[in-house]
C-alpha positions in Angstrom: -142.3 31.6 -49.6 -139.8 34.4 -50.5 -141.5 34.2 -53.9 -145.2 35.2 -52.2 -143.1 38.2 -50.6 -142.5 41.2 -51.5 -141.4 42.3 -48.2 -138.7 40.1 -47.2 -139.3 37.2 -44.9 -140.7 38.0 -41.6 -140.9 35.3 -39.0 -144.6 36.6 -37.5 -147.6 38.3 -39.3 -150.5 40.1 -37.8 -153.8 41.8 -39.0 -153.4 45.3 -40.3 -155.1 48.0 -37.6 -156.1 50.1 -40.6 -158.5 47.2 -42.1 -161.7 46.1 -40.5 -162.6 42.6 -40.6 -166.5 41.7 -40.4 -168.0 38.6 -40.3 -170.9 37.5 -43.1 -172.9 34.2 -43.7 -170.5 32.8 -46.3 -167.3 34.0 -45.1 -166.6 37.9 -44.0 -165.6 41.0 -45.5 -162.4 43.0 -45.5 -163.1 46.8 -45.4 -160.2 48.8 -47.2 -160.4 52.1 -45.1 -157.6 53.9 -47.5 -159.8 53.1 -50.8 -163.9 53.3 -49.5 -164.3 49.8 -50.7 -164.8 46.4 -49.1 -163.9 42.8 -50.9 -165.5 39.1 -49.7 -163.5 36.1 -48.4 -164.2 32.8 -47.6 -164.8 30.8 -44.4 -161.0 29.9 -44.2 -159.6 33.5 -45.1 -161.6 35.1 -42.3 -160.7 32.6 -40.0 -157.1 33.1 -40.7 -157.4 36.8 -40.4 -159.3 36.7 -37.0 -156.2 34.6 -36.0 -153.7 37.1 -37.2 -156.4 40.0 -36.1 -155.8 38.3 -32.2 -152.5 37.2 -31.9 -149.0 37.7 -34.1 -149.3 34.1 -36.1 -146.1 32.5 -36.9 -144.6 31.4 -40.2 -144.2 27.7 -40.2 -144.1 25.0 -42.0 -146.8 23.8 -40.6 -149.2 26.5 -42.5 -150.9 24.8 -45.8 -150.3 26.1 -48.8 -153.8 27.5 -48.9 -152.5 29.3 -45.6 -149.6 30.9 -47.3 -151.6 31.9 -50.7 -154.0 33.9 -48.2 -151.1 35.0 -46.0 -149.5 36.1 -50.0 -153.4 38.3 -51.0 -153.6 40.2 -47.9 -150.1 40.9 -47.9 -150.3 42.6 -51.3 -153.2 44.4 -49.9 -151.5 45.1 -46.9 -153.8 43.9 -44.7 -151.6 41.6 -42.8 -147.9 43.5 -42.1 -144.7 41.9 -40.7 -144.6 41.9 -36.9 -141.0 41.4 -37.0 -138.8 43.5 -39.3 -134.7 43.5 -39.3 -135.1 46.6 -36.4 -137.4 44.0 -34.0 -136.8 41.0 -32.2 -140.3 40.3 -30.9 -143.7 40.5 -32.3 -145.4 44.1 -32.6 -148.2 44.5 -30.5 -151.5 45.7 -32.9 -153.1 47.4 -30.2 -157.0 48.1 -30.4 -157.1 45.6 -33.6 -161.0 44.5 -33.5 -163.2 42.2 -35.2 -167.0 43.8 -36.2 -169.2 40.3 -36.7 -172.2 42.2 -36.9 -171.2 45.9 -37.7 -173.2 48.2 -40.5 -170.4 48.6 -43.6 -171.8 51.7 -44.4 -174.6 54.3 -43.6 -175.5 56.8 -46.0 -176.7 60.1 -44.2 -178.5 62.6 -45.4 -178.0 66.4 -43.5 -180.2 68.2 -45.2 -183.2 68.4 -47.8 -182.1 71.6 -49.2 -180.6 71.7 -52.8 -179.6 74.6 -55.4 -180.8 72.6 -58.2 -183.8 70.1 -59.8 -182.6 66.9 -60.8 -185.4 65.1 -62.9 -183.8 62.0 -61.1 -183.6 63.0 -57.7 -185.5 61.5 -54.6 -185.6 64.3 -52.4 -188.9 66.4 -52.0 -187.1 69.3 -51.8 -189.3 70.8 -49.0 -187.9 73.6 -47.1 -188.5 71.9 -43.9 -186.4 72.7 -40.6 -183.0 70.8 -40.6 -181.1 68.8 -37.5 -178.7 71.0 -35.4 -175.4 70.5 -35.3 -175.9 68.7 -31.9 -178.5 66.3 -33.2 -176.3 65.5 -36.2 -173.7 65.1 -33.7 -175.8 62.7 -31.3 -176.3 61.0 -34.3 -172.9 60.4 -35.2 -171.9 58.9 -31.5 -174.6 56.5 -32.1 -172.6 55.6 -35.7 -169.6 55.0 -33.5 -171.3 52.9 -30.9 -172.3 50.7 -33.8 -168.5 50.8 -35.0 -170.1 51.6 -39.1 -167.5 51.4 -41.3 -168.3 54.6 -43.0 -170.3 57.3 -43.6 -171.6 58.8 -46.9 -172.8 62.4 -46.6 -175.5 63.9 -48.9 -178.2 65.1 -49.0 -179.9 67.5 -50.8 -176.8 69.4 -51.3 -174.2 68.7 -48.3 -172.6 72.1 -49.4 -175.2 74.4 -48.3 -174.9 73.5 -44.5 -172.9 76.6 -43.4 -171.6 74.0 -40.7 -170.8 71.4 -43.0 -167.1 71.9 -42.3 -167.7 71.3 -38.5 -170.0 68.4 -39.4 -166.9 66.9 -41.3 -164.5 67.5 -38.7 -166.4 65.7 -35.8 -166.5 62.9 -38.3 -162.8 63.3 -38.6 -162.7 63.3 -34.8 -164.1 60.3 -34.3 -162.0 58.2 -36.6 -165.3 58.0 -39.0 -164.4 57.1 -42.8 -166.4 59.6 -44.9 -167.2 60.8 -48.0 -169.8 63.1 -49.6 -172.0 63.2 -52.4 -172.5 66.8 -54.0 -173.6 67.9 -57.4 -170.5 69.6 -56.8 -172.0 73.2 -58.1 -170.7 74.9 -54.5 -167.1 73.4 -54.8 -164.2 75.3 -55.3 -160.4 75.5 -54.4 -160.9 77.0 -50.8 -163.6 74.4 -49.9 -161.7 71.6 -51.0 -158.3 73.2 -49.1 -160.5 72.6 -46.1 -162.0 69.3 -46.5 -159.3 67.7 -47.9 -157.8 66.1 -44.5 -161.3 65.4 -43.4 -163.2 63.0 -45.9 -161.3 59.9 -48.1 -163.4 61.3 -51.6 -166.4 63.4 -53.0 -169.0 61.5 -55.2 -170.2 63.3 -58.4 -172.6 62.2 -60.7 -172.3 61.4 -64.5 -175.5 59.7 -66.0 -174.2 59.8 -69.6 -171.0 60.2 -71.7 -173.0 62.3 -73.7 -173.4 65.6 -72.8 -176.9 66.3 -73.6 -178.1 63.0 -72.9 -176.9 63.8 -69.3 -178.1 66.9 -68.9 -181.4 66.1 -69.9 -181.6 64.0 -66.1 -179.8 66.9 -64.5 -179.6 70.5 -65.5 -178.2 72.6 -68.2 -174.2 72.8 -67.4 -173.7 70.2 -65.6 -171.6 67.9 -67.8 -168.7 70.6 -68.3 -169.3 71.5 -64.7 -169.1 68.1 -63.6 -165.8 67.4 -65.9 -164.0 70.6 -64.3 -164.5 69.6 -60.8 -162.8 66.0 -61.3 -159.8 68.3 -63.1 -160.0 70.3 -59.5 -160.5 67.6 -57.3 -157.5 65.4 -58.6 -155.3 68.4 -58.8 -156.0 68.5 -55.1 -155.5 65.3 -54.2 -159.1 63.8 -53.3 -159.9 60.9 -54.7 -163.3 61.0 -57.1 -166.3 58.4 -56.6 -168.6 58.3 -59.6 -172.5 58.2 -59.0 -173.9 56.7 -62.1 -177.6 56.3 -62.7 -178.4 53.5 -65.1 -181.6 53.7 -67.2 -183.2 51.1 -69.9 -182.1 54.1 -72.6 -178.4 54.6 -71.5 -177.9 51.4 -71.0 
């Protein structure tokens, strides 16, 4: 077993706090907080989570081998840790570790109808209608939390032309939401993204073709180069960048 191990040898394994473990038809799905993404598993791998999820399980003999080449994946994904290390002599307590059997994975929520520019593409009517208060969108997000969602994708519209936007984000932040935010990125700079940075886990851009005309002809002049300076910004800050791709019979 030292060979499935990069970690040493512990004697007791539990479920990660950070993951979130849902149940599905065929088996469940692991949520991966730190990366926005969630992967499937079997009958067997969820039931040996939900184990480890209630209870620190012990490292026996007794596992099967199909035990210990789960126990081996989730380890390298971290989603099981070591309840006792060299500095322990008893099983750490995961406190508030959960299993969501019939959560949402993820709600995409749109804050406003407003937008600077006139994607071809776009789905939004652009009408310049009144938008929810920052109390309504907060109401709304207690109700994302009494569903326990996974996470929550902002857009819109444009996202950035909320003047509360930051406050939005931060109530999100408060209540332990995962988020990111979908923006055409035209309204980012340095001091925006100083601020949000703590707040959201990435910003979604869009790129509809690696050729620059061909993409601008579905969104507007600029917007490749624009597009390509704000991924050079947004790693040099740190925040990770999601990729919004529209696929079409001609780019295909």
């Amino acid at each position: 077993m030292d060979n499935l191990l990069n970690w040493g040898c512990p004697q007791f394994i539990q479920f990660n706090p950070e993951y979130r473990l849902k149940k599905t038809p065929s088996g469940g799905l692991v949520f991966d907080p730190r990366a926005c993404r969630t992967f499937s598993i079997d009958d067997k791998a969820y039931s040996f989570l939900v184990n480890a999820c209630a209870r620190p399980i012990k490292l026996t003999s007794q596992l099967t081998k199909r035990d210990l080449r789960t126990f081996a994946i989730f380890c390298n994904h971290r989603v099981v840790i070591p309840a006792i290390s060299e500095n322990h002599s008893s099983p750490t307590e995961v406190k508030n570790a959960e299993s969501f059997p019939n959560t949402i994975e993820s709600i995409h929520f749109l804050i406003t109808e407003k937008c600077n520019k006139k994607c071809s593409t776009c789905y939004i009517n652009h009408r310049d209608q009144k938008e929810l208060s920052l109390k309504q969108v907060q109401n709304i997000i207690d109700n994302f939390c009494q569903l326990k969602v996974f996470q929550v994708a902002i857009g819109g519209g444009e996202p950035f032309l909320r003047r509360d936007i930051l406050k939005i984000l931060k109530y999100l932040h408060k209540k332990n939401m995962i988020v990111t935010v979908s923006t055409n990125g035209s309204l980012l700079n340095n001091e925006i993204l100083r601020d949000i940075k703590s707040l959201i886990k990435s910003i979604q851009l869009s790129i509809y073709s690696h050729i620059e005309s061909e993409h601008e002809r579905l969104r507007y002049p600029g917007s490749f180069r624009q597009t390509l300076r704000n991924i050079l910004m947004l790693q040099k800050q740190g925040i990770p960048v999601g990729i919004n791709l529209l696929v079409q019979p001609h780019s295909y």
